[in-house]
N, C-alpha and C positions, 0 to 999 in steps of 0.2 A: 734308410735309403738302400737299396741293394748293390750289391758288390759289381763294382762296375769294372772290374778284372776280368768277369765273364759277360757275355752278351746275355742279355735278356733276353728271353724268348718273344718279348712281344714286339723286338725290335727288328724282325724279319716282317713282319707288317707294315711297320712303316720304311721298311726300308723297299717294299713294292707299291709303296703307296708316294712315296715322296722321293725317288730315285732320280729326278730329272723327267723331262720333256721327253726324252726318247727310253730311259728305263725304265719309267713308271708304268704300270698299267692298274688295271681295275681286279678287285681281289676276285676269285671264283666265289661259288656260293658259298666251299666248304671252307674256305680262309676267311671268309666273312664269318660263317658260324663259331668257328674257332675262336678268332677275336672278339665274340661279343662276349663269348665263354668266358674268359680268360677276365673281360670287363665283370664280369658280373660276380665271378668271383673273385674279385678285387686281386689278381693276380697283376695288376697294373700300375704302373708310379702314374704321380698326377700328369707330370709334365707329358709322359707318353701320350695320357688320355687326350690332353690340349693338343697335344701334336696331330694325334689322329683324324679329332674330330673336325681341325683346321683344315685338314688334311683333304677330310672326304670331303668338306663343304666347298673349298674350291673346287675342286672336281666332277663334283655331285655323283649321288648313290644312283647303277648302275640296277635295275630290276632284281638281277641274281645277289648284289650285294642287301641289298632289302630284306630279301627270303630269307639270308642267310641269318642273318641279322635279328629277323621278327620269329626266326624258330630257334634261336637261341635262346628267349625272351620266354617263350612260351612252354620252352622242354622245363623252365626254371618253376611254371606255376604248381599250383594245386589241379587236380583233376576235380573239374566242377561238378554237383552233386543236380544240379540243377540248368538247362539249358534254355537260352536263352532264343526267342527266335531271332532278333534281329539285332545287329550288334552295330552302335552309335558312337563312333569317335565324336570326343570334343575339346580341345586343345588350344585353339586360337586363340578363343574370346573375340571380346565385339566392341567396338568404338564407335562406325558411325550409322549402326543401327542396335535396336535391342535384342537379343538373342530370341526371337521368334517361336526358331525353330524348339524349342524346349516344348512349347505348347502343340507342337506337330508328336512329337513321342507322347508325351500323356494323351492327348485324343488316338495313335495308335493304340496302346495302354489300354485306356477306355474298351476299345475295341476288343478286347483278347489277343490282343499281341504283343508276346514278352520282350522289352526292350530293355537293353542291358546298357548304359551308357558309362561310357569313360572319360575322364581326364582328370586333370591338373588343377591343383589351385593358381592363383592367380602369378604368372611370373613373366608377365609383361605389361609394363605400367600404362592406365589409362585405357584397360582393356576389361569390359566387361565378365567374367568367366560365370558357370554354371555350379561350381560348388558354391559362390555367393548368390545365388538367383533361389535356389533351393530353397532356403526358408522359409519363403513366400509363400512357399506353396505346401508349408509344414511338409516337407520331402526331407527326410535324410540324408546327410553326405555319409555314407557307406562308406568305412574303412578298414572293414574287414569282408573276407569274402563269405564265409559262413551270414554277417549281415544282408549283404548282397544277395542272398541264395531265396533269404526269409523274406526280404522287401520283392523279391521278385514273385513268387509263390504266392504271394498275399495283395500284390497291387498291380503285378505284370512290367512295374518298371522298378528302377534300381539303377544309383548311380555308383561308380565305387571308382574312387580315388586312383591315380596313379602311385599314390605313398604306399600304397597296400599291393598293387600290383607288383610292382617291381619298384623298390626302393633307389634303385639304382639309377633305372631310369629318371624316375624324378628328380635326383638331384642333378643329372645331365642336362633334364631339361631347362632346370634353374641356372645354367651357367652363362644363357644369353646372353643376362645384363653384365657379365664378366666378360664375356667374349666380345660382345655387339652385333653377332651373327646367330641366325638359325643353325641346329645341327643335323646330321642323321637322326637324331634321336625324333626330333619333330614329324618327322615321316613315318619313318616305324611305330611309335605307338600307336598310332593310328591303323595300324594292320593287327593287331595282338591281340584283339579276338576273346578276350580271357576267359568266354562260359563257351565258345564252340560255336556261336552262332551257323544257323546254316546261311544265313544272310548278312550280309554287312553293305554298311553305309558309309560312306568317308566324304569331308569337304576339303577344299584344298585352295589354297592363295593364287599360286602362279600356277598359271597354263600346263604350263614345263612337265609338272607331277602328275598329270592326269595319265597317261599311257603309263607311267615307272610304277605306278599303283595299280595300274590294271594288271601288269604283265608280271609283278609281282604275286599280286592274288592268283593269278594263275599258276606260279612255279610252287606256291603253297598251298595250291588245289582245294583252295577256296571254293564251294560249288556256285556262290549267289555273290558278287558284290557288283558294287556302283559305286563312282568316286565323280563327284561336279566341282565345278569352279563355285565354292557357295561364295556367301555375301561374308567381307572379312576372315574367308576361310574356313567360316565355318560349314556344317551339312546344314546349309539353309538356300533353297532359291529366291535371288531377286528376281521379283516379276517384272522388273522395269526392263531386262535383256534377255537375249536370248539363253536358253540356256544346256549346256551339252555336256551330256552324262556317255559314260564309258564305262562299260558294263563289262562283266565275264559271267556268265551263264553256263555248266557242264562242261566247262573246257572250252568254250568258245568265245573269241570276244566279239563285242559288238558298241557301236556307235549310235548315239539319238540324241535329235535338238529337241531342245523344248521350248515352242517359240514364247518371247514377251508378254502376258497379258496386258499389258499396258501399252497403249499408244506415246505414250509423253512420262518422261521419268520425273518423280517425284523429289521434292526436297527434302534431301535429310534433315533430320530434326536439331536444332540448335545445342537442345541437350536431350540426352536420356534420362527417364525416368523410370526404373525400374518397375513399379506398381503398377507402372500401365499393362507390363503381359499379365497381372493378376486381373486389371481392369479388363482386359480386351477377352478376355475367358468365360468372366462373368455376364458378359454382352453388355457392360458399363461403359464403353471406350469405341467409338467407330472409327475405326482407322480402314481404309481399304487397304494404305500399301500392307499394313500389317496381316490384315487377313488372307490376301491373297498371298501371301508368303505362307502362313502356317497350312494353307488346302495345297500352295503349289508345292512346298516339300513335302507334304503328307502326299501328294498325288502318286509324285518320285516313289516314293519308297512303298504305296501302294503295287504299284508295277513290278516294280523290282521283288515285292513279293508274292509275286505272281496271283492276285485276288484279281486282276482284270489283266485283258489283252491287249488294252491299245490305250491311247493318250485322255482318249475323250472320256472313257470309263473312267479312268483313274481321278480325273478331274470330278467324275461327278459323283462318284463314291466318294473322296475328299469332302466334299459340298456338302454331301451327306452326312456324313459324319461330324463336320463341323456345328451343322444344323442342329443334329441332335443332342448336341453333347450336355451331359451335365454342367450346367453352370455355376453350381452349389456345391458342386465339388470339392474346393478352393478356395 
């Protein structure tokens, strides 16, 4: 325990973070970066780190505390030897559908575009995650980044661990079911970017995070992302709603719906069966809502990396794509 005769230096953190209703404010970018410093090199007692993270999630992270936050994360990595084009938060996991969108990056993949995906094993119960889905597909869960580097070069996709990114992180994020709350940490990694994408994709639960993620990727001058409300949070569209993506382009932001392809929304499935996204790949499995998920996020992220100019294209290069895809693959 450290000498508690002196102040802790991390205890001016929280002491602008949890000052009261009227002392408290929001950290700058560079008290954010500080802090996460400070975390990362375990310069922190535990109890501080519970206090803080209490701390931000009642109050919730501020764009600038994000930034500061996600390049503190990122000053900590290796400088990647290999770049990735498009960079795939996945963090969520999935309950009352099957993670779709997995089959939307290999049909990008397929295509010649390097997709670099990230997250977590599973540290929310009853929730599908993508390091368990992997096998399926004889995919690698990547846990190291030099493996990452080779699975990417060699297959155009690659998923690599939060364990390997940042240790740190990961175990923050495992502290949900200690806590019973989401933290910062849940947001930020989802911006950390680990091989430099010049494009990135984010999915996000509540509404609330759509603009803190935009405005974010902008103070960290991100040149390409996109953040939507996906299905269970993750980067997947339900086609059953409408759906509105919030872009930063060159320093610009921008807003687009993307309306419902469905007239009448579909029922969720009683239970999940994993095999099915190997089934629905192979063309074994007809599912419409499924399919029109893996063309309508594939559409997204078509656009956003700029291969077509407007909605209708992207939908039908999707189409295409899905069409042609190897089904033997897998």
């Amino acid at each position: 325990m450290a000498n508690t005769n002196k102040e802790h230096p991390f205890a001016e953190i929280i002491r602008i973070l949890g000052k009261g209703k009227k002392g408290s404010r929001p950290l700058t970018q560079e008290e954010a970066y500080t802090a996460m410093r400070m975390i990362l090199e375990d310069k922190v007692e535990d109890l501080q780190l519970g206090a803080f993270l209490m701390l931000m999630r009642v109050k919730e992270e501020t764009p600038e505390e994000l930034a500061g936050f996600v390049q503190a994360v990122r000053d900590s990595l290796p400088s990647p030897h290999v770049m990735a084009d498009l960079d795939w938060s996945s963090y969520a996991g999935k309950r009352r559908q099957l993670p779709w969108f997995i089959l939307s990056s290999l049909l990008l993949a397929e295509n010649n575009i390097k997709v670099l995906m990230h997250g977590s094993a599973s540290h929310t119960e009853g929730r599908l995650f993508v390091e368990d889905m992997l096998p399926l597909f004889s995919l690698p869960t990547t846990h190291k980044f030099n493996e990452a580097e080779q699975q990417l070069n060699a297959h155009n996709f690659a998923y690599l661990s939060l364990s390997e990114i940042c240790p740190a992180m990961d175990k923050m994020i495992h502290l949900r079911n200690l806590m019973g709350l989401r933290s910062p940490v849940h947001t930020l990694v989802r911006l950390i970017n680990p091989f430099n994408a010049q494009y990135s994709i984010q999915g996000i639960f509540h509404p609330g995070y759509r603009p803190v993620h935009q405005e974010a990727a902008l103070l960290l001058n991100q040149p390409h992302m996109a953040v939507l409300k996906g299905e269970g949070g993750e980067t997947e569209r339900n086609p059953d709603v409408d759906c509105l993506v919030q872009s930063v382009h060159q320093g610009e932001l921008s807003d687009e719906i993307w309306p419902a392809l469905f007239s009448r929304r579909h029922i969720k499935p009683d239970q999940l069966n994993p095999e099915d996204l190997l089934q629905l790949w192979r063309g074994e499995l007809d599912n419409e809502y499924a399919s029109a998920s893996v063309i309508g996020t594939t559409a997204i992220a078509l656009k956003l990396l700029g291969k077509v100019d407007n909605q209708n294209d992207a939908h039908q290069l999707a189409t295409q794509y899905w069409g042609n895809r190897d089904e033997s693959a897998y």
